[in-house]
N, C-alpha and C positions, 0 to 999 in steps of 0.2 A: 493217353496223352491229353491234357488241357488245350482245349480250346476256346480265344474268344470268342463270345455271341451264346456261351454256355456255363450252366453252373456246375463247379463241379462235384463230385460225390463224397459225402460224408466220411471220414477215417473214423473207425472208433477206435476205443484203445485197444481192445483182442486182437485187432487185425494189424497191428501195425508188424509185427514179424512175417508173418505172411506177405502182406502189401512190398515189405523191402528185402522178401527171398528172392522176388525176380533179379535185383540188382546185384551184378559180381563186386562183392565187397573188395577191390584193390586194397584203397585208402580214402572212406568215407568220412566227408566235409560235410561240414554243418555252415552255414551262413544264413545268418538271420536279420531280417531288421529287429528294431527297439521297442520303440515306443507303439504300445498297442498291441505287442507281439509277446519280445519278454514281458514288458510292464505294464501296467495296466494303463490309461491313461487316467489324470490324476487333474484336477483342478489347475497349481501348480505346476506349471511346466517346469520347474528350476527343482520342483522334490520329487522326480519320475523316479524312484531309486529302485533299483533290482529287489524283490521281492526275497524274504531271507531263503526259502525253500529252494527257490528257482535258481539263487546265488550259490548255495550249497552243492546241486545239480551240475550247474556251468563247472563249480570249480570241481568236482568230482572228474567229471567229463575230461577237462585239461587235463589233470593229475594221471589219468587213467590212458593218457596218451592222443588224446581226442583232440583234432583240428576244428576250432569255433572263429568263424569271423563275423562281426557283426558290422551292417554297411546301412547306416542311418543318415537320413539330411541332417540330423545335427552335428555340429562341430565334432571332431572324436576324442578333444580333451573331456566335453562334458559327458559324454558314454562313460568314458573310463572313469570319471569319479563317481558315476550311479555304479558302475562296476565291481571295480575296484579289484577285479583279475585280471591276471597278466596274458590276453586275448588281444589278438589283431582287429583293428575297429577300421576300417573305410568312413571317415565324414565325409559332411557335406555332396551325397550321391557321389561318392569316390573320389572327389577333389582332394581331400587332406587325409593323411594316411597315421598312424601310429600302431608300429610291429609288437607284437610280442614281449618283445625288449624294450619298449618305449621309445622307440626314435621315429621323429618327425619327416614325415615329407610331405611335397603335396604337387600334384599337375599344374602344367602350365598353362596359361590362357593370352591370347596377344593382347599386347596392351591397350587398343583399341577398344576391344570388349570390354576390358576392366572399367574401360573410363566411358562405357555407355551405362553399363550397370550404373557408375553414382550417378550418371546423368539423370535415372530413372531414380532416381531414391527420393530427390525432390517433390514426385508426386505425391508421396506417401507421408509426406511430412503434414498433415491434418487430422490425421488419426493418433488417438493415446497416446502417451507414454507409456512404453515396454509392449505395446501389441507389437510394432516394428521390430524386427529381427535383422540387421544387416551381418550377409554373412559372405564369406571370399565368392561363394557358390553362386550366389543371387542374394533375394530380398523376403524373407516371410512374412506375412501378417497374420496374427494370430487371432483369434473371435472364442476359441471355445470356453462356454460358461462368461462371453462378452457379449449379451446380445445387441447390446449400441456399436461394437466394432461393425458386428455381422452387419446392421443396417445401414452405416453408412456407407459397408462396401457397396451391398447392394443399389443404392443411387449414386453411384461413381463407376461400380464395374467396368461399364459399356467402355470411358473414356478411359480407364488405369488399364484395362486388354489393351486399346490400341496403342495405346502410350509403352506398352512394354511391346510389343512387337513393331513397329518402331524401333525401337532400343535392341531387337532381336534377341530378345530373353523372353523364354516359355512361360507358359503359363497354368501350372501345375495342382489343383486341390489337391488337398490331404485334410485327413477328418481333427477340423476344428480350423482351418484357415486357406489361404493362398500362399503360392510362394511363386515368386518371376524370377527366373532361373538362368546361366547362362548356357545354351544350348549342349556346351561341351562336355557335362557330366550328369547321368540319372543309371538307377539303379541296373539300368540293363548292362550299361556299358562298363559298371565296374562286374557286375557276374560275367561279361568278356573277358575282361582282365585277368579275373580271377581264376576261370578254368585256364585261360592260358600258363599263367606261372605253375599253376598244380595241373599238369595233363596227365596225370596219372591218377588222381583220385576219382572215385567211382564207388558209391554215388554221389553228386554234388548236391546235395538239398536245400533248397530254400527255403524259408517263412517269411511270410509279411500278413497285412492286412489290410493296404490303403491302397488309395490311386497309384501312388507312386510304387508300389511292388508290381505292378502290374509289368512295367518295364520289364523286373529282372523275370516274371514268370515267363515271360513270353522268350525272353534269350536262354532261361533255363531249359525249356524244351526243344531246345536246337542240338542242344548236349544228348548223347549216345545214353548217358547215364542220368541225365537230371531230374528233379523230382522239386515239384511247386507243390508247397502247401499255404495255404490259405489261412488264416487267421480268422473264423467269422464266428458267432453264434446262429448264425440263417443262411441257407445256400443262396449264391449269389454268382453272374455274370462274372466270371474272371478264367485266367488262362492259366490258371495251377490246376495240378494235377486231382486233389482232394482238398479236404478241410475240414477243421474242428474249431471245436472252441479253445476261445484263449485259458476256459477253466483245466484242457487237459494237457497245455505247454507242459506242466512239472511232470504229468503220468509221459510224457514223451519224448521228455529228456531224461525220462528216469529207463526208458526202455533205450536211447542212446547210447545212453551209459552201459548199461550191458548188455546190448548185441552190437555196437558197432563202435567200441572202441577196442584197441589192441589188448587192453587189459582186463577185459568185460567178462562177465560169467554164463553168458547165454549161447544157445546152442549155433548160433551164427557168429559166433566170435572166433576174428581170424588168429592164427596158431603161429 
């Protein structure tokens, strides 16, 4: 099990069947973040698109019977157009939903909160145009490949933290920016959600790579069956169970696809 205050150990690819023999294949869930995880990050936050390999992969995986959710801070409309399969996306840490079938929902928040978030949005009105992200969730500020954003957060931080806690919105890094947040949704609480609707699936595996996975690894290993991998190139401080590089995402979705989906050709595939 992953713990924080620890790094944890390296998956290579040989070992990935071995690593998920321990786990009784019920109905194994895959739930991933996005950005940084499938895709790479990219200059361009608006061109993060699924890589074609990786898209091929996903959609093999569906076709082949495979349950994929991906639960990213961004909106879940913009996933699905880097996407563009027909997969369950959790945005905005689980605020805004779209199924399978494409239908919308999204959590509720008292109206109070809603109307402290724009209260806070005012602060951020001195920086760029398009670094600011205003989203149902909270507020992103974006710097990566900005180094004038990054510096002016830096001589403002001090007073934009207290201003947003105040405003009782968190205050969250993620690689390439900040985002103040409204306390009632992060990644942890939608992987709650989520083994809750599916209590039968096992194992439930995560991927991420940033601050904000952190949340869901650490509710992922409260699960009987959960399993936190980590997204890094270097071992690193986090509460997932292993981790690889983002270069062997495809070799481990290509081993998903055949040992843990119902239609899979590999020697742990269920009958």
């Amino acid at each position: 099990m992953g713990k924080m205050g620890l790094a944890p150990t390296r998956l290579e690819p040989d070992k990935y069947s071995s690593f998920f023999s321990s786990y009784k294949k019920a109905s194994p869930l895959l739930v991933t973040d996005y950005d940084g995880t499938l895709a790479p990050f990219v200059k361009d936050r608006e061109k993060a698109f699924l890589p074609p390999k990786t898209k091929i992969l996903m959609g093999s995986i569906l076709e082949a019977g495979g349950e994929v959710i991906i639960v990213s801070g961004r909106r879940p409309e913009e996933i699905l157009d880097f996407v563009g399969l027909p997969l369950e996306i959790w945005g905005c840490h689980g605020m805004e939903k779209i199924d399978k079938n494409g239908r919308y929902s999204r959590g509720t928040v008292p109206e109070e909160e809603l109307k402290k978030l724009d209260g806070f949005a005012s602060q951020l009105a001195y920086f760029p145009r398009g670094t600011v992200e205003k989203k149902p969730s909270g507020i992103a500020l974006h710097w990566r490949e900005k180094p004038q954003v990054f510096n002016i957060y830096t001589e403002v931080c001090e007073k934009l933290i207290s201003e947003a806690r105040e405003h009782s919105l968190k205050v969250v890094p993620f690689n390439g920016g900040m985002e103040f947040i409204l306390p009632y949704f992060t990644k942890g609480s939608a992987i709650n959600e989520i083994s809750a609707i599916n209590p039968v699936s096992s194992p439930i595996c995560y991927l991420g790579d940033d601050t904000t996975d952190e949340d869901a690894f650490e509710e992922i290993q409260k699960l009987k069956s959960g399993v936190g991998i980590l997204i890094s190139d270097v071992p690193k401080v986090s509460a997932a169970n292993v981790y690889f590089s983002i270069n062997n995402v495809d070799l481990f979705l290509d081993f998903w696809l055949n040992e843990m989906t119902p239609r899979g050709e590999g020697d742990n595939v269920r009958r």
